[in-house]
PAZAPA-4460 file (N, C-alpha, C; in steps of 0.05 Angstrom, whole numbers, plus 32768, in hexadecimal, padded with zeros to 4 digits):
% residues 145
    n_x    n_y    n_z   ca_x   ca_y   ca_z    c_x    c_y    c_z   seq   type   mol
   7FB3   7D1B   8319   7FBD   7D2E   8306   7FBE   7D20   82EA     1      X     A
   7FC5   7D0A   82EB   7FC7   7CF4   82CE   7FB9   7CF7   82C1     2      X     A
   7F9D   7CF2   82D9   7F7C   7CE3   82C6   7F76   7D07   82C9     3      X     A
   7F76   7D1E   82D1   7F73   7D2E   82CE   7F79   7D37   82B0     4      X     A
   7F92   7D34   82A6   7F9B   7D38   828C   7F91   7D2C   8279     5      X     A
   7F8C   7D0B   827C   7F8F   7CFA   826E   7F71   7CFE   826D     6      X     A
   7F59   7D05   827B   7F3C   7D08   826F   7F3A   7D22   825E     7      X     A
   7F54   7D3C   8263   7F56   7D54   8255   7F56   7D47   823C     8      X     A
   7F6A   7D36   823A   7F78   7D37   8216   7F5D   7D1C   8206     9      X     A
   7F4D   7D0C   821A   7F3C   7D01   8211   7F29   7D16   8203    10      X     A
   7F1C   7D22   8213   7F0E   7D35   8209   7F15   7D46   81F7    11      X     A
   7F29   7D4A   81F3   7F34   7D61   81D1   7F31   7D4F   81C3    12      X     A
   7F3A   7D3A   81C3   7F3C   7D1E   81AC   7F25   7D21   819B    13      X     A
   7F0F   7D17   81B6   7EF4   7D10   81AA   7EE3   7D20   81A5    14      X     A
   7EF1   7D3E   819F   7EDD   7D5D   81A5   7ED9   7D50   8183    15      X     A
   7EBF   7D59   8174   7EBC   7D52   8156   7EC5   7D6D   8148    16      X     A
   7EC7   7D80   8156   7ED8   7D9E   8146   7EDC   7DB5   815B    17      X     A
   7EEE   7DB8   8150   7EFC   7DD8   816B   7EE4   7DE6   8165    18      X     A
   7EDF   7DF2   8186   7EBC   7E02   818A   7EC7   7E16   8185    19      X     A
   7EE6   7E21   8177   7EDA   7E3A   8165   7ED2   7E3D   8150    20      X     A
   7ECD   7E21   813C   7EC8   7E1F   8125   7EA1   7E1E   811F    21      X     A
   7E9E   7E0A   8137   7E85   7E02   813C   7E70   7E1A   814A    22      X     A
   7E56   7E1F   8135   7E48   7E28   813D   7E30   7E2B   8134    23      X     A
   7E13   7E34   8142   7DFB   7E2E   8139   7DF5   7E3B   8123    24      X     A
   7DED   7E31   810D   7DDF   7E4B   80F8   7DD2   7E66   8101    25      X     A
   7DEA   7E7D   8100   7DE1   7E90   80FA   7DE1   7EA8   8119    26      X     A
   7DF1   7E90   8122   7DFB   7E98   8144   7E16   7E96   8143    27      X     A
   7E29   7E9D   8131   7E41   7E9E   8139   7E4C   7EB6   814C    28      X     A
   7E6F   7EB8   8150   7E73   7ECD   8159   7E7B   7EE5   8147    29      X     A
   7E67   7EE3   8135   7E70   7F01   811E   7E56   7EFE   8117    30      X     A
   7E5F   7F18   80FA   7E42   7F20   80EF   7E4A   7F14   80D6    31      X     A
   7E2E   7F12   80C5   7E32   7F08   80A9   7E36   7F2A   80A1    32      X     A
   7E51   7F2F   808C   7E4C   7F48   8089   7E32   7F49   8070    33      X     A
   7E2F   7F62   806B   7E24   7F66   8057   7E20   7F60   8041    34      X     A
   7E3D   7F68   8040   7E41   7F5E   8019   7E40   7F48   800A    35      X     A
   7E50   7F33   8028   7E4D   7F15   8029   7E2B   7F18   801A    36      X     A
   7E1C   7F16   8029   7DFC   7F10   802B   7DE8   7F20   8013    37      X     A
   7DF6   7F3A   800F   7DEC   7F3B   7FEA   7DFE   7F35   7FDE    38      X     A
   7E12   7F24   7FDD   7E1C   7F1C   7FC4   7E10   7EFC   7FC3    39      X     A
   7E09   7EF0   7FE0   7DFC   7ED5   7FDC   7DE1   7ED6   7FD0    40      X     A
   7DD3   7EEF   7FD4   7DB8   7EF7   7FCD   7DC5   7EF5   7FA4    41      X     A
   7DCC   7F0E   7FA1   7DDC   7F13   7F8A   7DDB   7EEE   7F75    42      X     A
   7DEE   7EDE   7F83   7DF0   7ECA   7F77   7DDE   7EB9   7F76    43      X     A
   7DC1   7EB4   7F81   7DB1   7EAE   7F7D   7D99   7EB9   7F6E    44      X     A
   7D9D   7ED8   7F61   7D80   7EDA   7F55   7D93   7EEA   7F37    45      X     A
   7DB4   7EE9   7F3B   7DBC   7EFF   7F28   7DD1   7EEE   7F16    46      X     A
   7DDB   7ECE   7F22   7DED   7EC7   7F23   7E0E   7ECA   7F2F    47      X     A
   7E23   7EB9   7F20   7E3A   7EB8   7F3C   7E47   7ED5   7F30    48      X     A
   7E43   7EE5   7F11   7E4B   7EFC   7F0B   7E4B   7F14   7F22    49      X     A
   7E2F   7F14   7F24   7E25   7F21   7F2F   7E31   7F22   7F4E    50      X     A
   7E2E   7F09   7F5E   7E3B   7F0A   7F72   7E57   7F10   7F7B    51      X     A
   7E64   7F0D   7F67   7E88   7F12   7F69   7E89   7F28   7F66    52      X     A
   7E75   7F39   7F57   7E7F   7F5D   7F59   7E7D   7F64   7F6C    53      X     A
   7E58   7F53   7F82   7E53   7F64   7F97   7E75   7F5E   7FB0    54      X     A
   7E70   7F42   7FB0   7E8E   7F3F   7FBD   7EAE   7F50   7FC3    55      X     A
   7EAB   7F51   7FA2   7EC4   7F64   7F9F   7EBF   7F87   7FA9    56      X     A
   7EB1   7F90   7FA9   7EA0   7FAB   7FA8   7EAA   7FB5   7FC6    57      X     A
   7EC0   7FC9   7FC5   7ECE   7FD8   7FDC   7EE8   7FCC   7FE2    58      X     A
   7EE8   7FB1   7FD8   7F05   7FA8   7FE4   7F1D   7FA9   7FD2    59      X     A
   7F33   7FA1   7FDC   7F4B   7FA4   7FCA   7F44   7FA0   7FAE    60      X     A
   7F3C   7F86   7FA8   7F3F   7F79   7F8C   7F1F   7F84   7F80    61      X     A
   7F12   7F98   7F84   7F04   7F9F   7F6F   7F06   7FB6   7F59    62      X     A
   7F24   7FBD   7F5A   7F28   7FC6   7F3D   7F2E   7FA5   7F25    63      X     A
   7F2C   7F98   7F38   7F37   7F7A   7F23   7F11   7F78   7F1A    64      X     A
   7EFE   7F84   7F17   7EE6   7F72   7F10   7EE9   7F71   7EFA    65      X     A
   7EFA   7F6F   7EE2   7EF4   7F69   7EC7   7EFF   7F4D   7ECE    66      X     A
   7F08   7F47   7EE6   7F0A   7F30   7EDE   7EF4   7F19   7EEF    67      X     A
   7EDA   7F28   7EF4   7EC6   7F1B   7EFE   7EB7   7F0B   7EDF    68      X     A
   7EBE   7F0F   7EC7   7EB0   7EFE   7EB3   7EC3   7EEC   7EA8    69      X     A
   7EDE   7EEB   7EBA   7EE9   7ED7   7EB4   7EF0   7EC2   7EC9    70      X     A
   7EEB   7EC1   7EDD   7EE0   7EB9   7EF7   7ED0   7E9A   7EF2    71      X     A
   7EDE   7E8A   7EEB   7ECD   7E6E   7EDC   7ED0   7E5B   7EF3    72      X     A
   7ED7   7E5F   7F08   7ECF   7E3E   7F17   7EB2   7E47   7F26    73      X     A
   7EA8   7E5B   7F26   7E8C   7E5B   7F31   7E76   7E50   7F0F    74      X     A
   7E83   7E4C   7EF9   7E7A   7E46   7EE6   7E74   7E27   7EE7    75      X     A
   7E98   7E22   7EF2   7E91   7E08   7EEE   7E8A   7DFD   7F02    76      X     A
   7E8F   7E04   7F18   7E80   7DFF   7F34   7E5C   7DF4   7F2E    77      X     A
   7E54   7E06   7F17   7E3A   7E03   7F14   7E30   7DE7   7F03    78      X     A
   7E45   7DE7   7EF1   7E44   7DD2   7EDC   7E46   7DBB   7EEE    79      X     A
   7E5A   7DB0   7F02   7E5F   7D99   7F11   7E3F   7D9B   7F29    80      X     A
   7E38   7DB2   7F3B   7E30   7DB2   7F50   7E0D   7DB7   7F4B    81      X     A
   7E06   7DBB   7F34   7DF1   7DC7   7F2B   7DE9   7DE7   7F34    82      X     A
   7DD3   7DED   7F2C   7DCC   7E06   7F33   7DD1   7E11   7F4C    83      X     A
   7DCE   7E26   7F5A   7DD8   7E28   7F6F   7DBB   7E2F   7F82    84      X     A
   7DB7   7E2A   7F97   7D9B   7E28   7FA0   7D9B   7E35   7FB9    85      X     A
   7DA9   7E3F   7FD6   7DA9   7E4C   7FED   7DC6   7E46   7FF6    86      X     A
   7DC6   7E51   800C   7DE2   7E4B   8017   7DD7   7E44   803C    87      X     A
   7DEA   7E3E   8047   7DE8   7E38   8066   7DFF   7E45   8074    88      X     A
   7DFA   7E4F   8086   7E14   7E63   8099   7E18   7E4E   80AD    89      X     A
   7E35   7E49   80A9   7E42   7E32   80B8   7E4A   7E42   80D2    90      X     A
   7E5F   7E51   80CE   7E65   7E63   80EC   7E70   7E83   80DB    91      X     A
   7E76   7E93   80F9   7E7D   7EA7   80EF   7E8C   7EAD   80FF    92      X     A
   7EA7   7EC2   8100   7EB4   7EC8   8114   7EC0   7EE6   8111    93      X     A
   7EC2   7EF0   8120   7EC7   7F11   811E   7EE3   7F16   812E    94      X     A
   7EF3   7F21   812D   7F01   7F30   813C   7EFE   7F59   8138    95      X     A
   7F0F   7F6A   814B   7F0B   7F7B   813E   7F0B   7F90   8120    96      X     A
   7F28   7F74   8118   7F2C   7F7F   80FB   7F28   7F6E   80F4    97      X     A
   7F1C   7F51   80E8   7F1C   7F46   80DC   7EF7   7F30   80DE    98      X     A
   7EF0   7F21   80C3   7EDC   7F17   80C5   7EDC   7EFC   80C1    99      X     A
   7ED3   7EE6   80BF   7ED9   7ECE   80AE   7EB5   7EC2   80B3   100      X     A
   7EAE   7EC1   809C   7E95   7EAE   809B   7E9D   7E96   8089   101      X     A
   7E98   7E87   8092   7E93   7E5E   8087   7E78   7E5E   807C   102      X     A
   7E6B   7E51   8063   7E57   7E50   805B   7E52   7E43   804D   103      X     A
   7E3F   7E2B   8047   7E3E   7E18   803D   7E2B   7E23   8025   104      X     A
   7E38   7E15   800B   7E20   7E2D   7FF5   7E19   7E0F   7FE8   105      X     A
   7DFF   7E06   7FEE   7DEB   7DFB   7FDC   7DE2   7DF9   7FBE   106      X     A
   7DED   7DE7   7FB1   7DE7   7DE6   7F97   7DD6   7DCF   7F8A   107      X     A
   7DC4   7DC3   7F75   7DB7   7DB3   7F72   7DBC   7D96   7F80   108      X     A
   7DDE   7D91   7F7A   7DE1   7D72   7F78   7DEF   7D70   7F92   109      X     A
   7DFD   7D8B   7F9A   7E12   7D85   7FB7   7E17   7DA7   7FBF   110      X     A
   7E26   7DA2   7FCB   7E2C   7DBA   7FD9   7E4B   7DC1   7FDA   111      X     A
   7E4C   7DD9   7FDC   7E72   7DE8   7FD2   7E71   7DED   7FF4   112      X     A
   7E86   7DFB   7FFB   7E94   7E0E   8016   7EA3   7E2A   800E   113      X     A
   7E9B   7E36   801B   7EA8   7E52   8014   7EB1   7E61   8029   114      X     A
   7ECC   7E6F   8031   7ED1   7E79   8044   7ED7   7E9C   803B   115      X     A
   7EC8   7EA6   8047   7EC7   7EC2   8045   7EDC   7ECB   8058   116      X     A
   7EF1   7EE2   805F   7F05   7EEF   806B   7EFF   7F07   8064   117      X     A
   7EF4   7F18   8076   7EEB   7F36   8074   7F03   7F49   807E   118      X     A
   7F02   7F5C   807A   7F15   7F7E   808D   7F03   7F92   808A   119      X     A
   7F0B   7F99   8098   7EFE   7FB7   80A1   7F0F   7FCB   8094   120      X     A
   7EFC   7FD7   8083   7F0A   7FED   806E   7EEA   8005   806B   121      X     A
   7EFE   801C   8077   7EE6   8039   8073   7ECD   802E   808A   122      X     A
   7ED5   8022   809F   7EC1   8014   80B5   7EA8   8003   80A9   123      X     A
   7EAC   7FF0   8090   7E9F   7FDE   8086   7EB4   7FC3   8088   124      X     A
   7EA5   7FA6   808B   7EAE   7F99   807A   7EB1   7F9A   805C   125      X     A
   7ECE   7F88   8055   7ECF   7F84   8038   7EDF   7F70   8034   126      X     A
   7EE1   7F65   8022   7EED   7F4E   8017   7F05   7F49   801A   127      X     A
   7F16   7F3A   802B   7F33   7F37   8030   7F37   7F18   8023   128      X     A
   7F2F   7F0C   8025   7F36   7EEF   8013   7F22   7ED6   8011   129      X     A
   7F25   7EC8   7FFF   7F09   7EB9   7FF6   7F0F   7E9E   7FFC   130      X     A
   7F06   7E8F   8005   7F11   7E6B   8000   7EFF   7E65   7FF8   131      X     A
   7F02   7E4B   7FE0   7EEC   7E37   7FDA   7EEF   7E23   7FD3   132      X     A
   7EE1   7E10   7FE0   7EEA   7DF4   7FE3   7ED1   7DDF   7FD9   133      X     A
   7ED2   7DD3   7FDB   7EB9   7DB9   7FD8   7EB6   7DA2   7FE9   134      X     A
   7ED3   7DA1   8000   7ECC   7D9A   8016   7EC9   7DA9   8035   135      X     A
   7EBE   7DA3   804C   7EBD   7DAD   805E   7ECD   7DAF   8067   136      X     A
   7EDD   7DBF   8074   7EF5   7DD2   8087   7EEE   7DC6   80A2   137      X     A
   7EDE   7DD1   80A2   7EDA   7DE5   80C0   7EC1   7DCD   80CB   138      X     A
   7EBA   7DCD   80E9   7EAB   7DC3   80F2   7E92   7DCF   80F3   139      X     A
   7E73   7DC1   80EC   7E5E   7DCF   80EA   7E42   7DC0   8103   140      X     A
   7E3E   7DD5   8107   7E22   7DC3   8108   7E0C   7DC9   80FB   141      X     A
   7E09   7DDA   80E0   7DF6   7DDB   80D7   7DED   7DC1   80C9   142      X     A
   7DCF   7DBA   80C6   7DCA   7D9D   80C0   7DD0   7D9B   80A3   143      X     A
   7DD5   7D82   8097   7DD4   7D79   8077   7DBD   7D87   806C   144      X     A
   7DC6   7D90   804D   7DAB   7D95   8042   7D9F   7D75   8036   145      X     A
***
């Protein structure tokens, strides 16, 4: 029963990330929603303006888009990280009411993290809360760019 336990708690130790975090590009257990994916489109051919409307667009906070041109750490995000060049889908996870995609967004010199938090509103996703970071959270196995 000891070494029963005692190889359990070895193995959590040395797990390299909880397998709900970890998953293959583009096989998680959710969907990328939509909006997520034209507003990443958006921010690559329209800029990060462009993408924070599509983002905001149905959810609570898009009567706030006047304040999408004042919205400056994707400015300076640019200035430190360079241009912004593709992104990589780290994992995704769904429940019935809720979404969360992890996503690693690619820029010239390095790469940011972004955590999307979706709801279901009018039977769409939409924007429930944003994280952004510049280090990794979450466990990946998508490869380095």
């Amino acid at each position: 029963m000891k070494r029963s336990l005692l190889a359990l708690l070895l193995l959590l130790c040395l797990s390299p990330a909880p397998a709900l975090f970890a998953a293959t590009p583009g096989t998680g257990s959710g969907e990328l929603p939509s909006y997520v994916r034209r507003g990443l489109k958006d921010y690559e051919t329209k800029g990060y303006e462009a993408a924070v409307r599509t983002w905001l667009a149905g959810s609570p906070y898009e009567p706030a888009t006047e304040m999408v041109s004042r919205i400056a750490f994707f400015k300076n995000i640019e200035k430190l990280y360079g241009k912004y060049t593709h992104y990589d889908l780290v994992f995704t996870k769904q429940t019935p009411t809720s979404n969360q995609v992890y996503i690693r967004m690619n820029f010239e010199r390095t790469s940011g993290y972004i955590l999307f938090t979706s709801a279901r509103r009018n039977h769409k996703w939409v924007l429930a809360d944003i994280d952004l970071d510049h280090l990794q959270k979450y466990g990946s196995n998508v490869p380095a760019s």
